[in-house]
VEXMIMI-738984 format. One record per residue (C-alpha): residue number from 1; residue in one letter; x, y, z. Coordinates in steps of 0.1 Angstrom, whole numbers, plus 5000, padded with zeros to 4 digits. Layout:
N
seq_type_c1_c2_c3
NUM_a_X_Y_Z
...
//
This chain:
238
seq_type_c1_c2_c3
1_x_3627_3046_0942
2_x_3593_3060_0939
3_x_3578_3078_0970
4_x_3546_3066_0985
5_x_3542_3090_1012
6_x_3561_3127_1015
7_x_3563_3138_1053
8_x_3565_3175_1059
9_x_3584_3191_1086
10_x_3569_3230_1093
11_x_3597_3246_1116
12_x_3579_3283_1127
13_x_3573_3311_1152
14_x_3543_3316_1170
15_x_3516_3334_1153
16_x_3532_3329_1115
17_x_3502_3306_1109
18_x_3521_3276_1106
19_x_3493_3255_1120
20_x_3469_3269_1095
21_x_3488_3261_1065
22_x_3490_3223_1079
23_x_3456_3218_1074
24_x_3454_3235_1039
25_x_3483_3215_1036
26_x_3459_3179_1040
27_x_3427_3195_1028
28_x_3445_3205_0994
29_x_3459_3169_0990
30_x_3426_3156_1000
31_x_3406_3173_0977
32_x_3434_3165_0950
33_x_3425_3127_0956
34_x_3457_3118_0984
35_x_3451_3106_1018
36_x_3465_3134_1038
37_x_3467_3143_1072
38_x_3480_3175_1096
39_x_3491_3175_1134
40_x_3506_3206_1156
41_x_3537_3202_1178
42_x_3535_3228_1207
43_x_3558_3243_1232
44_x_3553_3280_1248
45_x_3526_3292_1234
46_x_3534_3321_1225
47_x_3546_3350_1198
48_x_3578_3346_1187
49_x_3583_3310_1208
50_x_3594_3279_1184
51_x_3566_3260_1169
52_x_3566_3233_1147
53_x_3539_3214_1125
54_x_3536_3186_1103
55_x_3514_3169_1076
56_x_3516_3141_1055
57_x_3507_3136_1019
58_x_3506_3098_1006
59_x_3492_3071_0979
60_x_3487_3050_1007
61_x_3465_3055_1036
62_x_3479_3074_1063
63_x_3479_3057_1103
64_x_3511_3078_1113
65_x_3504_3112_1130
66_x_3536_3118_1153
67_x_3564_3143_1148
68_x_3584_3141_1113
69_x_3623_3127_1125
70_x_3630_3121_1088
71_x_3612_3145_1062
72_x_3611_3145_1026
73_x_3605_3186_1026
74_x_3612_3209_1055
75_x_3594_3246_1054
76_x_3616_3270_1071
77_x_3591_3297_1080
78_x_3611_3320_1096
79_x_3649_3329_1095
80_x_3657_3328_1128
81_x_3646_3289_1129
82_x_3683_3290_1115
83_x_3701_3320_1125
84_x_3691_3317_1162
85_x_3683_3280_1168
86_x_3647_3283_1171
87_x_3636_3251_1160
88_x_3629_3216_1180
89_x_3649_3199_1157
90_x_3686_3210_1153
91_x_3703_3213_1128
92_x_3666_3224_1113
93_x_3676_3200_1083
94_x_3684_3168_1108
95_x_3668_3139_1091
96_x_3661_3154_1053
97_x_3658_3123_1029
98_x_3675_3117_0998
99_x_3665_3142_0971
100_x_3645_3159_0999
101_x_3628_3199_0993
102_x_3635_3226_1018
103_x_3620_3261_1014
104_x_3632_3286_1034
105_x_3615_3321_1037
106_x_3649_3341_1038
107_x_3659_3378_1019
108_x_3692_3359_1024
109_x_3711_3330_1016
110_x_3715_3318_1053
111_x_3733_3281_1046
112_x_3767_3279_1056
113_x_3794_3259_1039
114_x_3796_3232_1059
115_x_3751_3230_1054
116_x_3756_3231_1015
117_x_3776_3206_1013
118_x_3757_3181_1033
119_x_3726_3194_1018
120_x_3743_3192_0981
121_x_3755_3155_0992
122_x_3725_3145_0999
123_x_3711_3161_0962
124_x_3684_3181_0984
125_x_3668_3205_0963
126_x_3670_3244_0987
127_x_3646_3271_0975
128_x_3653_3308_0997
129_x_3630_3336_0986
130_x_3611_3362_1011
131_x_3582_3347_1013
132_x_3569_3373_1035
133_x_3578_3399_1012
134_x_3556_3380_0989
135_x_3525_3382_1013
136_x_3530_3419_1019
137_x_3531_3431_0986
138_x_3499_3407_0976
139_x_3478_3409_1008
140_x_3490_3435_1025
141_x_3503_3420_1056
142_x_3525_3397_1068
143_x_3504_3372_1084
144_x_3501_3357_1046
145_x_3531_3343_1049
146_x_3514_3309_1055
147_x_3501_3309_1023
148_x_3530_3321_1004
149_x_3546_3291_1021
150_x_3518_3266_1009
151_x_3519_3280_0977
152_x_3554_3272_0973
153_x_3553_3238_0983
154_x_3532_3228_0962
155_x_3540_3245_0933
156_x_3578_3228_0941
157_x_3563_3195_0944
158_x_3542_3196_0909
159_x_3513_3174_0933
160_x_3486_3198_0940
161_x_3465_3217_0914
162_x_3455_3258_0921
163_x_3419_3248_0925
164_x_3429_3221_0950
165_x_3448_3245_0969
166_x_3416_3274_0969
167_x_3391_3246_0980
168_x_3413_3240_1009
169_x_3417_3276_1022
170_x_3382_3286_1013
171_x_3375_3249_1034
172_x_3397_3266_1063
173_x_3382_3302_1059
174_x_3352_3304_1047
175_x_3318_3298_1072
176_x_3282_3296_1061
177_x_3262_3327_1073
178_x_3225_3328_1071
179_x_3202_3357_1075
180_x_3191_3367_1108
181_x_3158_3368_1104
182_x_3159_3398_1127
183_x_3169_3433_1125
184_x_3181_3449_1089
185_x_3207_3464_1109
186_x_3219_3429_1120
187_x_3218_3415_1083
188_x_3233_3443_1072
189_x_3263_3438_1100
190_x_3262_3398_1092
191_x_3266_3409_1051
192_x_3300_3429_1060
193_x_3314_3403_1083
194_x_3310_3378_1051
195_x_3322_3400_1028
196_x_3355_3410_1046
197_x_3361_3372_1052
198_x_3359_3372_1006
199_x_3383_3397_1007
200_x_3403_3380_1032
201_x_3403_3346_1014
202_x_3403_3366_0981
203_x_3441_3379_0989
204_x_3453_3348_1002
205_x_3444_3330_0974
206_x_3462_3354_0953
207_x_3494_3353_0974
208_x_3495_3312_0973
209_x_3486_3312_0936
210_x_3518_3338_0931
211_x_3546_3321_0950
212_x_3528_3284_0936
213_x_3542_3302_0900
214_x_3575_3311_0914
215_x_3582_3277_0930
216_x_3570_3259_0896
217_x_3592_3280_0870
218_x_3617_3272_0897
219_x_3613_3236_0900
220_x_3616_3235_0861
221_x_3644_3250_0859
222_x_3658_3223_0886
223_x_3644_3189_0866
224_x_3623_3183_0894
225_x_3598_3155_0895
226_x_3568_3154_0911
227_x_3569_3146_0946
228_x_3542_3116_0941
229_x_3526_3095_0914
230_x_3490_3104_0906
231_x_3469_3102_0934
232_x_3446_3069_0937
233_x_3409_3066_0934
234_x_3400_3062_0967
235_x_3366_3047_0974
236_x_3340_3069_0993
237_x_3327_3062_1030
238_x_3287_3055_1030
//
């Protein structure tokens, strides 16, 4: 059966930008032509402390924003989500559809036996790679990993174009600044802000546009089809 809708289930730590890539998530889709929405889940607010996020890509419009119970993908952010329970939902794969996507940012295979074969039951498609790894080596820090992660997914789900995907984070990153019309010392400071922020946006483009590759050729090599039909021509608001 076809889907109409793919609901996303974003199991993370605090401060892995989790809630970030949600709404790149959406805006991506969005500017692809899907309806598309994002919503946060918190508990402690805090580093380290489970978070959770979802979004929601479909060929229909979109009036659900709860939590995800039953996802079609599930983006494992962090190991310990699995290795120490650190998730809201346990097992972190309770409710995966048929034929469902999980990514999981892992050096290491961290399914046991008894997970496989439910996963493999199910014909879920599991992708492990260090994602992080991936966002060090491209931006030079680790707080990329978001974007390694939305990268991934979409290149995995074959729904989302590259230039869909750099609208949406220059769309989260990327503010207007104007000339002061004061000081040259204050344009000049206004003119470095902006052009760390390119950098900035410049790297993390590069690191979701690397592990977008990765996920692709490895989606291939699966038979994977796209997630969703084409998206629809929605009509524009006045």
């Amino acid at each position: 059966m076809e889907r109409r809708l793919v609901s996303i289930r974003m199991p993370a730590l605090g401060g892995q930008g989790a809630v970030t890539a949600a709404h790149i998530i959406a805006t991506a889709a969005d500017n692809e032509g899907y309806y598309a929405v994002s919503n946060p889940f918190f508990g402690a607010e805090k580093r380290m402390a489970p978070s959770e996020s979802y979004a929601r890509i479909g060929v229909v419009p979109i009036y659900d924003r709860g939590e995800v119970v039953y996802p079609d993908v599930i983006m494992v952010f962090h190991p310990q989500v699995i290795t120490m329970g650190k998730s809201y939902t346990m097992p972190f794969y309770s409710g995966i559809k048929e034929k469902g996507l999980i990514l999981i940012n892992s050096e290491h295979d961290l399914l046991s036996k008894e997970d496989r074969e439910l996963l493999e039951s199910k014909n879920v498609y599991v992708l492990t790679r260090d994602f992080t790894k991936f966002a060090v080596e491209i931006a030079g820090t680790e707080l990329a990993t978001n974007m390694a992660m939305l990268g991934a997914l979409f290149g995995a789900m074959g729904i989302v174009s590259k230039e869909s995907i750099e609208e949406g984070i220059k769309a989260r990153f990327l503010k207007k600044y104007v000339a002061s019309g004061g000081t040259a010392s204050l344009d000049s400071a206004i003119e470095r802000k902006f052009k760390r922020k390119l950098e900035l946006i410049e790297k993390n483009l590069a690191t979701a546009s690397a592990a977008y590759d990765l996920a692709r050729e490895w989606a291939q090599s699966q038979g994977m089809e796209p997630f969703l039909p084409p998206p629809p021509l929605k009509e524009k608001v006045a």
